[in-house]
C-alpha positions in Angstrom: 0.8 -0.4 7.9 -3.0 -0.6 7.7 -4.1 -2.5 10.8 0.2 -0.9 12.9 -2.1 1.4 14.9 -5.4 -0.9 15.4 -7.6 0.3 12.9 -8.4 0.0 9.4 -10.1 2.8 7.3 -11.3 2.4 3.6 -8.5 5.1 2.3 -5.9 2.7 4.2 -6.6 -0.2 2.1 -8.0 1.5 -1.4 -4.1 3.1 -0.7 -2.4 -0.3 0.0 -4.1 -1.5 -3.0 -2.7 1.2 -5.5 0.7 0.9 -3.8 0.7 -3.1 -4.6 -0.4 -2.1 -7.8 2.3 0.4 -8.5 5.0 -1.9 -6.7 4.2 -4.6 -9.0 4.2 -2.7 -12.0 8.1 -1.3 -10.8 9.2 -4.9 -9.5 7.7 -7.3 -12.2 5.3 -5.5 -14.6 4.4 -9.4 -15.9 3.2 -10.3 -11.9 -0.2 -11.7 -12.1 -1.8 -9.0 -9.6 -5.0 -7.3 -9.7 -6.4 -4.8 -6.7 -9.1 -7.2 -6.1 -6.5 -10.0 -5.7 -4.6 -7.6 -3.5 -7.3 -6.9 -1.1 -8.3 -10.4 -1.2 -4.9 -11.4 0.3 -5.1 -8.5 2.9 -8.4 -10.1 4.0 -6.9 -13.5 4.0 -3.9 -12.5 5.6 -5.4 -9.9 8.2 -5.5 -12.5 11.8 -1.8 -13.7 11.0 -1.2 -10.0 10.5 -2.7 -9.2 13.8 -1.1 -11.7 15.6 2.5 -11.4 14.3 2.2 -7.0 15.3 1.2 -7.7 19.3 3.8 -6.1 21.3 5.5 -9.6 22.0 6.3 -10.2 18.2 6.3 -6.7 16.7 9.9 -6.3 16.8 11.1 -9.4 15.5 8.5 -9.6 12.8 9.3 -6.0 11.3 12.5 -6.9 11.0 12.7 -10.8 9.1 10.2 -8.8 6.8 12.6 -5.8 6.3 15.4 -8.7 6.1 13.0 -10.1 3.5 12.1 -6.8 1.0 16.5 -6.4 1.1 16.7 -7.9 -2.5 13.9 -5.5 -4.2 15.9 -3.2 -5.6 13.7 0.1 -5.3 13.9 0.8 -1.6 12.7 4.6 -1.8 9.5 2.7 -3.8 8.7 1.0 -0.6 9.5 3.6 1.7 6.8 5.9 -0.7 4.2 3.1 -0.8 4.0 2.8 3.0 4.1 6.6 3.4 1.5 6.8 1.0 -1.0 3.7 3.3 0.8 5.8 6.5 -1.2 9.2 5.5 -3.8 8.0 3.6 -6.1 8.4 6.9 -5.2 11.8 7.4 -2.7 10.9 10.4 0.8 9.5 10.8 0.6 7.7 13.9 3.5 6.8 16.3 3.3 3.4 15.5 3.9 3.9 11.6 6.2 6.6 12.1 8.4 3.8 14.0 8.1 1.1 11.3 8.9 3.9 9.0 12.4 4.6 10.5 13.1 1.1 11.4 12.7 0.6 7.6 15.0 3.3 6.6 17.1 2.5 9.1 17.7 -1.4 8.1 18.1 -0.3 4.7 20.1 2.7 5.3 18.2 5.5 3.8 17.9 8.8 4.4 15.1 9.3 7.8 14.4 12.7 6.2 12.4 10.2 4.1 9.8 9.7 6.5 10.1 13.3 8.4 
């Protein structure tokens, strides 16, 4: 969600931080995982990011990861956490608003969800 539309903004990743945070604490409340250790792996992680959301990969990547996140059990948590990094700059942009449905729609939740 933070880098989707090709930019990153403090609020987008102070907001992907407290939705880690609050994931972890609803998935495994005994996960070692701090917010510095959460932006740490964003910045590790950010070129492999990049590269697997060009326009060549973008489809097949959102969907092994959506394949991936099937066996957490609190889908609408998910859906809520990357609404929350979505907004958090003020602007949904096309490009979250489609990784948005295609999550809802590979997990079959409601798209008034997103709306």
């Amino acid at each position: 969600m933070i880098l989707i539309d090709g930019k990153v903004y403090e609020e987008e990743l102070d907001a992907f931080t407290e939705a880690a945070i609050s994931l972890r604490d609803s998935v495994d409340p005994n996960l070692m995982l701090t917010a510095h250790m959460a932006k740490d792996w964003f910045a590790g992680h950010r070129e492999e990011i990049l590269t697997s959301i060009r326009p060549s990969c973008y489809e097949g990547t959102v969907l092994r990861i959506l394949k991936r996140l099937d066996e957490v059990d609190n889908k609408q948590g998910l859906i809520f956490a990357l609404l929350k990094v979505a907004m958090s700059d003020g602007v949904k942009h096309p490009s979250e608003e489609k990784l948005l449905h295609s999550a809802c729609e590979t997990w079959g939740m409601d798209l008034k969800l997103v709306a």
